[in-house]
C-alpha positions as CSV (number, residue, x, y, z in Angstrom):
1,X,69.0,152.1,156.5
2,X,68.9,153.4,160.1
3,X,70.8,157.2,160.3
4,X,70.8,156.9,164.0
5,X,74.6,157.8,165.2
6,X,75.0,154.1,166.3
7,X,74.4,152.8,163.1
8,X,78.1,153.0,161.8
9,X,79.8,151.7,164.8
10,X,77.5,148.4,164.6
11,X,78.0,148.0,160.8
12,X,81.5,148.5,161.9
13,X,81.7,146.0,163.8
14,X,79.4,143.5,161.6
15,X,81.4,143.7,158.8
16,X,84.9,143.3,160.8
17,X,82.9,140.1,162.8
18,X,82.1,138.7,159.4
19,X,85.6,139.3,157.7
20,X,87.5,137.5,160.8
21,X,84.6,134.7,160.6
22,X,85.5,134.5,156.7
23,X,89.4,134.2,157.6
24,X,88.9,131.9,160.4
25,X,86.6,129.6,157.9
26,X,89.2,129.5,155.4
27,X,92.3,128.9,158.1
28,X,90.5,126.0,159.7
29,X,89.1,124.6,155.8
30,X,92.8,125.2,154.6
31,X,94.2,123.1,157.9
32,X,91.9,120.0,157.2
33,X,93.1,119.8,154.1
34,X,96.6,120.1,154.5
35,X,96.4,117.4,157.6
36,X,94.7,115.4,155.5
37,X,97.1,115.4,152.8
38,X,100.1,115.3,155.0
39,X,98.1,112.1,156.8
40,X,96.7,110.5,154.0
41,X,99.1,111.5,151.0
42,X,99.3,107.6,149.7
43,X,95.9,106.7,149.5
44,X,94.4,110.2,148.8
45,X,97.7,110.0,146.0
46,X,95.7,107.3,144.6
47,X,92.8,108.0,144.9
48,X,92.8,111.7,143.3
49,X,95.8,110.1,141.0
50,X,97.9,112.5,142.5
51,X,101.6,111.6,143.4
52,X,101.9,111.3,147.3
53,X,105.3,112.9,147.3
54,X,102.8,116.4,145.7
55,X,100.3,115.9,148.3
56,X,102.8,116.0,150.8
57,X,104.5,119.4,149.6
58,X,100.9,121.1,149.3
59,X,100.3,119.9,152.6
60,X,103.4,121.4,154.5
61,X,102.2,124.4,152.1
62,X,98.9,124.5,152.9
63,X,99.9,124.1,156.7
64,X,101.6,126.9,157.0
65,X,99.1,129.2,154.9
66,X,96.6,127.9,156.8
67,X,98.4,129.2,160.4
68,X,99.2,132.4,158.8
69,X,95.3,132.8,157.9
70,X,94.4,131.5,161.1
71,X,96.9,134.1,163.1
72,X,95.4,137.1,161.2
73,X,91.5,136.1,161.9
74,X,92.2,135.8,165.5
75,X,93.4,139.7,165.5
76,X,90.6,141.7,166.5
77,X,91.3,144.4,163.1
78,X,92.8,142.2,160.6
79,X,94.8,144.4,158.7
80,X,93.4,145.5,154.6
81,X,97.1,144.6,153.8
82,X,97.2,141.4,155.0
83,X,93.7,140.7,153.8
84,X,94.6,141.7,150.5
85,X,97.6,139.4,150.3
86,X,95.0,136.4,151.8
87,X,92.4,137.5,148.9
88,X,95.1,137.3,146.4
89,X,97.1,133.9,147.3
90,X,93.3,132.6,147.0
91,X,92.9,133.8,143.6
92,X,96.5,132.7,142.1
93,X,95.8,128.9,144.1
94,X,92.5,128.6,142.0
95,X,93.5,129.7,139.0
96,X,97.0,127.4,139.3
97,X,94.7,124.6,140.1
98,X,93.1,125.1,136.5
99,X,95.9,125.9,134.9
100,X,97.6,122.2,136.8
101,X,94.6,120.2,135.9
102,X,94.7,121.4,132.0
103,X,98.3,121.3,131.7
104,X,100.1,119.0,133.7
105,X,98.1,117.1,136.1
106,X,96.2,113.4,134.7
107,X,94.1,112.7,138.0
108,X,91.7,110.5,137.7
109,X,88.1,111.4,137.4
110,X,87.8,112.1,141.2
111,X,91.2,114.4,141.3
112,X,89.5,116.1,138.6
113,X,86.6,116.5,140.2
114,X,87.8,117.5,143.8
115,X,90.5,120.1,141.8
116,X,87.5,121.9,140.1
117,X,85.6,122.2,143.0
118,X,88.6,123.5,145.8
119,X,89.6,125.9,143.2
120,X,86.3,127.1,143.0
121,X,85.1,127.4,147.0
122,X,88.2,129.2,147.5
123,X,87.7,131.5,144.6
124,X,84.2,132.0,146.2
125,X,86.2,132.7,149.6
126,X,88.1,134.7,148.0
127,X,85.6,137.2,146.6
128,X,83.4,136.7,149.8
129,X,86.4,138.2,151.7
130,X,87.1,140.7,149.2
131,X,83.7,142.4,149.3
132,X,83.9,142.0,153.2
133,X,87.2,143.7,153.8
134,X,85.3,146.4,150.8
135,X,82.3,146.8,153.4
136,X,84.5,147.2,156.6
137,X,86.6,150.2,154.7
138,X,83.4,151.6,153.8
139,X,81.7,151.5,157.0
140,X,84.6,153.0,158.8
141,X,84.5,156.2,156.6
């Protein structure tokens, strides 16, 4: 670890680059999904066994999530507030998506399949932008 006075400006703005790059990922992964659902609700509906009338609500959803998410990557300081509230929405839409598929949802084996692994890359997003909005409030102290 360099103790050179420059050090904690560039780890700075490291972890700040890689939070906004973390935000930005899960904006623009968030959008393709929700245009694909809002595009393709009947034969992704089938396909997932999901009703298209469901995909299309999650779509419009995950539209507007997904511009909110985009909006705060593109701020050059993304606020721990609004991170927090990003980091948390990702953790209550995995853990719905398990609770969905072993309570109410009968998809067929590919819905169950595709709701295992979305809930799990955006839990993985989520703690990947947790511990990157934990490193930028540590390197600015």
């Amino acid at each position: 670890m360099s103790t050179t006075p420059l050090a904690a400006p560039a780890r700075t703005v490291e972890a700040r680059r890689t939070l906004r790059r973390l935000l930005a990922l899960d904006a623009v992964v968030t959008g393709a999904n929700a245009l694909a659902y809002l595009a393709l609700s009947g034969p992704l509906g089938r396909f997932l066994g999901a009703v298209p009338g469901l995909l299309l609500a999650l779509g419009a959803f995950l539209a507007l999530y997904a511009a909110g998410v985009g909006l705060l990557a593109a701020r050059p300081h993304p606020p721990a507030a609004g991170v927090r509230v990003v980091v948390e929405a990702n953790l209550a839409w995995a853990a719905v998506s398990f609770a969905a598929l072993a309570l109410w949802l009968s998809p067929t084996t590919a819905g169950a399949v595709w709701t295992v692994l979305q809930a799990l890359v955006v839990a993985g997003l989520a703690l990947a932008q947790h511990l990157s909005l934990k490193a930028r409030q540590s390197s600015q102290v």
